[in-house]
N, C-alpha and C positions, 0 to 999 in steps of 0.2 A: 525334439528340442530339449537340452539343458533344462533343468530345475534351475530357478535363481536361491539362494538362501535367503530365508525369511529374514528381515530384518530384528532384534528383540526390540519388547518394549520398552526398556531403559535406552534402546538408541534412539527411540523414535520420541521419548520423551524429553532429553539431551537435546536431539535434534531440533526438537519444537519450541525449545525452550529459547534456543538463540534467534527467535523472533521477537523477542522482549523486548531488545532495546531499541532497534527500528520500528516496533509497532505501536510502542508508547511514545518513541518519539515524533512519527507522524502521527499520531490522534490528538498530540497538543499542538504541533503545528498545525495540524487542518482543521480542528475542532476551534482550539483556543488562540490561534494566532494572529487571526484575524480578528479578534474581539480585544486581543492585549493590543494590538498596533493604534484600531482606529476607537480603543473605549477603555484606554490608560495611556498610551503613549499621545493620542489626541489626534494623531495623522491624517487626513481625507479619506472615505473609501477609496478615492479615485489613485490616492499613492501607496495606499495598502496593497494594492490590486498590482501595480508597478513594483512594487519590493519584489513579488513573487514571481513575475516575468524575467529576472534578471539571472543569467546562467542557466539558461535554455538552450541558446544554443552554444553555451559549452557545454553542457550535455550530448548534443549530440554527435561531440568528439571525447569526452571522458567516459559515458556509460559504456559503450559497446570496445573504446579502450582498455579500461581495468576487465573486463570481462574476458578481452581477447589475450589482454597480459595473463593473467589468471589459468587461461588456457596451454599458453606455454609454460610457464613458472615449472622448474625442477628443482626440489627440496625435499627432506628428510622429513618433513612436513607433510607436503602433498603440496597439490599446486592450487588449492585453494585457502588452507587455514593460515597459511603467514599473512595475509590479508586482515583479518579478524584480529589473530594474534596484534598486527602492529599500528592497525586501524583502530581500536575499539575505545580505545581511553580518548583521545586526540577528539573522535566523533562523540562522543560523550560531549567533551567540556566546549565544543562550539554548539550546541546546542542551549547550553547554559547560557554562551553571551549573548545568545537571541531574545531572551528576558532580560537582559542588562540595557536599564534607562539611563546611557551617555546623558552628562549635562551640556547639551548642545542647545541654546535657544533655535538654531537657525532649524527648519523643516529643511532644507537640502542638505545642512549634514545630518540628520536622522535620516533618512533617507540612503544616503551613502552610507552609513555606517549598517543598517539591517539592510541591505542588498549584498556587502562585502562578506557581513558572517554568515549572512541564509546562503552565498557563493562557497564559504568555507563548509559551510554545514553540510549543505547538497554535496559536495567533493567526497567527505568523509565517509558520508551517508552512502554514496556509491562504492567505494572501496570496502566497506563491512558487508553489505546488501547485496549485490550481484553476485560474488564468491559464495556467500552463504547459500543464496538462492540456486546455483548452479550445482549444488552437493546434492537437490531430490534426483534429478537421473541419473545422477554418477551413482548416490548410493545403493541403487535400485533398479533393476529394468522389467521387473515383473509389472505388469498390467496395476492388478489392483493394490500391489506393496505403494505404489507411487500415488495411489487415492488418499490410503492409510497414513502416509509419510506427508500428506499435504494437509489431511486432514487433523493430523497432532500439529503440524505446524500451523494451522488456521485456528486450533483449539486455545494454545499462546497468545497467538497474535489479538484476537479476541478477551483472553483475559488482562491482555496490559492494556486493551484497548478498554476496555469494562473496569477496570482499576484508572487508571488518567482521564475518564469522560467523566467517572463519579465522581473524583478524588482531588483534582489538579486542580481547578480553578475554584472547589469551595475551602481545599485548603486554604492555596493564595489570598482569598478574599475575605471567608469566614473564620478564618483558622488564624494565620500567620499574621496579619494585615491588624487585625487587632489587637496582635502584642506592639507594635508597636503605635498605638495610639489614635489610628485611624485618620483619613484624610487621603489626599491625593499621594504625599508619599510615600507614607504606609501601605497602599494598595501596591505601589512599587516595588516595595523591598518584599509585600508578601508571594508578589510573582516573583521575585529573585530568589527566595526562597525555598518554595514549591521547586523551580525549575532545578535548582541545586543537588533537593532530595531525587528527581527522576536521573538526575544526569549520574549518580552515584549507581544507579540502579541497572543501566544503561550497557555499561561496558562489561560488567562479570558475566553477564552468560555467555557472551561470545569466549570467553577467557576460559569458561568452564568445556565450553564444544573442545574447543581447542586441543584441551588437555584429557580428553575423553575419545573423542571420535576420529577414530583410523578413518582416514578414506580408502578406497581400493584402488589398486596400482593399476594408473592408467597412464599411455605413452603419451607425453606434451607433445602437443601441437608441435610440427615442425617446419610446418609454409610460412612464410614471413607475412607481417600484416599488411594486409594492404586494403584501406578503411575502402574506397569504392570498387574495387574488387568484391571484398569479402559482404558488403550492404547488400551488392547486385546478387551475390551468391544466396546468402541467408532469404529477402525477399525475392527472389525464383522458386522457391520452396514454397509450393503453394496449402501441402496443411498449414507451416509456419503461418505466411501470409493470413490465411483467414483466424489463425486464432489469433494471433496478435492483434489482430481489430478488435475481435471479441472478445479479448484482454482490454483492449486499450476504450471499448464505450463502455465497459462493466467496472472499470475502476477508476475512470475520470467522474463516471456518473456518481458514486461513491466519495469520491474527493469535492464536489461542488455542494451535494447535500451536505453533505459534513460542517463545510466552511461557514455557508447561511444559518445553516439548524436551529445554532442557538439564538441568534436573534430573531429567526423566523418565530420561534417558539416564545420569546420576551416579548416582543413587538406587535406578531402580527395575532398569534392565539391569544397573547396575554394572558402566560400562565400564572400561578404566584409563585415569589421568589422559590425559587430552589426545585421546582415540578420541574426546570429544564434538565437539571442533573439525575433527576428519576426517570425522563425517558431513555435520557441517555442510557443509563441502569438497564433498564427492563427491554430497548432495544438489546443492547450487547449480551446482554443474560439469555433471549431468547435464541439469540443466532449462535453461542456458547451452545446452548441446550439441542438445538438442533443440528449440530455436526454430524451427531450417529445420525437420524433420519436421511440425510445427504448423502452420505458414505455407502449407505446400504441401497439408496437408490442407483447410485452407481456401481454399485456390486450387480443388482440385480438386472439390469438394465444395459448402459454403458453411458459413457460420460455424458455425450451427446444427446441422448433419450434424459436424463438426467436432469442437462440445462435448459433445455425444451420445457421441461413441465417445471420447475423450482421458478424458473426467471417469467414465466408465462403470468402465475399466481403473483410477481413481484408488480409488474406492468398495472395486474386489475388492484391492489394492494394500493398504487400512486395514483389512479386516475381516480379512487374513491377521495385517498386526499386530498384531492382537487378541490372538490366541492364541500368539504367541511368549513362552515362559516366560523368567523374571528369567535372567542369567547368558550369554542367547546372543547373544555380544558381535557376532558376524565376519558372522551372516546380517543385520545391521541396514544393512551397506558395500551387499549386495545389497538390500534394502527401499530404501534412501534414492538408489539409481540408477533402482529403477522407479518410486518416490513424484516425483524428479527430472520425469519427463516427466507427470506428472500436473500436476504443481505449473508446470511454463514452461504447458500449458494452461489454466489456471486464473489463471492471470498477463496472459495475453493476447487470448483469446479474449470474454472481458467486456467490457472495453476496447472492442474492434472494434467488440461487438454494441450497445453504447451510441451507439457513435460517430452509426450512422447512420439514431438515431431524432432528429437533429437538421434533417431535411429533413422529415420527417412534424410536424413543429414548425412549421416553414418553411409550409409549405403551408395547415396550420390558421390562423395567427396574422399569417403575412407578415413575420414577423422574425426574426432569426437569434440566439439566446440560449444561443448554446453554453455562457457562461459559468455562467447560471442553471442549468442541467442538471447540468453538473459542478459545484456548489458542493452540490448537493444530494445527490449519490453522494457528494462527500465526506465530508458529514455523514455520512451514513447508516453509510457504513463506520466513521466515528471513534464514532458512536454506538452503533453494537453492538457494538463493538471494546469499548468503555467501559465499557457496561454489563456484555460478558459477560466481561471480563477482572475487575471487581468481583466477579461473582458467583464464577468463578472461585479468587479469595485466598480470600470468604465460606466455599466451598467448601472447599480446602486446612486452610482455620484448624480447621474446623468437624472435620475429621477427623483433625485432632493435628499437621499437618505444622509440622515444627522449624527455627526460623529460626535463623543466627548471623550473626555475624562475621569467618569463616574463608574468604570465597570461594566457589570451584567444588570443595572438599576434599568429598568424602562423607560423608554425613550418614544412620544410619542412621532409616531413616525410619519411624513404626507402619505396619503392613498397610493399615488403610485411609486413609491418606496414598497409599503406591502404587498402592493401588488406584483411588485419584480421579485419579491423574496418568496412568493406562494408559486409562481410562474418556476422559479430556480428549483423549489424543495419537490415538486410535484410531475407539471408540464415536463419540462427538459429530461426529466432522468426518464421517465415512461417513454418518449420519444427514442430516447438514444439504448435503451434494453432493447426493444421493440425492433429497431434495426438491428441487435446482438442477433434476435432471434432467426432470422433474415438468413447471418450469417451464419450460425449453429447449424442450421439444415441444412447445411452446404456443405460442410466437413467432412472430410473426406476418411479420416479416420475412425473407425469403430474397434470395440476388442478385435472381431474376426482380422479386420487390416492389416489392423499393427501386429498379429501375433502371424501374419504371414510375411510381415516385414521382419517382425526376429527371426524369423527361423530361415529367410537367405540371407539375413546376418551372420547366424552362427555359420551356415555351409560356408559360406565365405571367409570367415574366420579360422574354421577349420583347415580349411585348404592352402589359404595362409601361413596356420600353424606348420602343414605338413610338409611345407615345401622349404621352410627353414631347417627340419631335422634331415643333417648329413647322413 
């Protein structure tokens, strides 16, 4: 079998770099979106929850669309950077209007108006994200280059996430909000703000991929799309299949903690002001820190053996949270340093295992449809992200929890409010790993597999090649 060339580390740092503005800009939407909606804009949990429901299911005709467009696109380019290129500014500035408080008294036009731009923002956000994300197996097919290549991209993705969890809402609140005088609209303009400076920050690095990283010349897809056709095709791929679940409960589970977090942490631990923005810290710093540790377990090991032991340790990590009582503020620094190395596992090791059910694609089909594969993990994630982040507010509303207008201030909340929000941060995510793990040991791929899968890739490629020289 063919040598792949190594990729260098200024491409894999390029590479990772262009997770900046998708990663910050989901960790203030999953993080701070829901505390801006129903704790400055004043919204019910129960329409908070409904904002984020809305373009779901045009997801799941836009993701695995731009993915499949993407797949054919021929340009001097590649058939994934003009996406980036033409997406990145546009995806920027509808993120901005998502922090923009219309003077609408009515709550059904607030409503319509954050369902219309999180619809515009989610479109964007697919058009830079799925092309970007379909570049790890295009630029790479070496086994462990595509650990390495996920995990400088998980390394990024982690620092804007560690930068926007510290940074974003005590700007907004303590920073900005006080230049202008303080008050309910203050708090406003300090979120409009904060959102301003991320959204400047947002679209250069895809700018910079762009005009940096050659892709390698690969032949566009040339079968026509054909969206139930090509679902049936993709889902009959049974690695695909099974990682895509273990994609889809390892990063919903990650999207529902995120959402509750910070109020779980005001409300139900009752920390003191600003200890929320230090977990936040010292989580993302640990799972930062812990990249190499992950990387080298899958070097030494394989992905599979990898996610078994990282997400196992994540599982007993939540079920101890379970049982810490309201008020123990200092043992959360120590939970959110060992949750840290659960969560960079969980962050990276999915990734990988998708990466290289793109050659057993290869093999069935004779084309290379990275892009189709990742439009459809997109979806799936922003789909259950959707729907259980609705059921979620459904949830919250249903058991009394109180919205306002005062920020991240403490809100005392009924019992069974906290109670749904310890049940969300703890219970549900242990459950739904726990089923991952289920599926992990099912996976039908290990190094030995897949590098038996390249190599009647290359014979077949080669014979291919041979049969075109006159």
């Amino acid at each position: 079998m063919s040598a792949t060339p190594r990729l260098t580390t200024a491409t894999k740092f390029i590479f990772g770099l262009g997770d900046w503005g998708t990663s910050a800009g989901a960790t203030a939407r999953n993080v701070f979106w829901f505390v801006f909606l129903t704790n400055v804009v004043g919204l019910s949990a129960g329409l908070a929850g409904g904002v984020w429901l809305v373009g779901r299911l045009w997801d799941a005709i836009n993701d695995p669309l731009v993915g499949s467009l993407s797949d054919r696109l021929h340009s001097r380019w590649g058939r994934r950077r003009p996406f980036l290129l033409f997406g990145s500014i546009p995806f920027a500035f509808t993120f901005f209007l998502m922090f923009v408080v219309p003077p609408f008294e009515s709550r059904a036009a607030l409503v319509l108006y954050y369902s219309f731009v999180f619809l515009l923002y989610d479109t964007l956000y697919t058009i830079v994200n799925v092309p970007y994300l379909a570049l790890v197996p295009e630029l790479t097919e070496e086994y462990d280059e595509r650990s390495s290549l996920t995990g400088w991209r998980t390394a990024m993705s982690f620092l804007a996430q560690l930068v926007t969890a510290g940074a974003f809402k005590l700007l907004a609140e303590n920073v900005f909000a006080p230049w202008f005088g303080g008050g309910e609209e203050a708090l406003r303009l300090g979120y409009l703000l904060a959102a301003g400076l991320w959204a400047l920050s947002m679209a250069l690095p895809f700018i910079l991929l762009v005009a940096v990283i050659r892709e390698p010349e690969q032949q566009p897809v040339s079968s026509p799309i054909r969206p139930i056709s090509n679902f049936k095709e993709a889902f009959s791929n049974k690695p695909f299949r099974i990682a895509a679940l273990i994609y889809l409960l390892c990063f919903t589970t990650g999207d529902i903690i995120l959402v509750v977090f910070v109020r779980y942490l005001i409300d139900y631990v009752r920390v003191t002001p600003g200890f929320d923005n230090i977990v936040l810290v010292v989580l993302l710093t640990a799972s930062l820190l812990s990249i190499p540790a992950v990387l080298t377990l899958m070097r030494r090991t394989n992905k599979r053996t990898a996610y078994l032991i990282s997400i196992s340790f994540m599982v007993v990590v939540l079920m101890v949270a379970a049982f810490l009582p309201p008020g123990m503020q200092d043992p959360f620094l120590v939970g959110a340093v060992l949750a840290g190395i659960g969560f960079a596992a969980m962050s990276i090791i999915p990734w990988a295992i998708v990466a290289d059910v793109i050659e057993v694609d290869e093999l069935q089909t004779g084309e290379r449809r990275e892009g189709m594969y990742t439009g459809y993990l997109v979806f799936l994630r922003k789909f259950g992200t959707g729907v259980l982040v609705f059921g979620v507010g459904q949830l919250l509303a249903a058991t009394g929890y109180i919205s306002s207008t005062t920020g991240s201030a403490y809100i005392e909340q009924p019992q069974s409010a906290l109670n749904a929000m310890r049940f969300l941060v703890t219970i549900v995510p242990a459950i739904a790993l726990t089923l991952s793990l289920i599926l992990a040991w099912r996976f039908p791929l290990d190094r030995d597999s897949y590098e038996a899968v390249r190599r009647e890739l290359e014979e077949r490629r080669a014979q291919q090649g041979s049969a075109i020289i006159p």
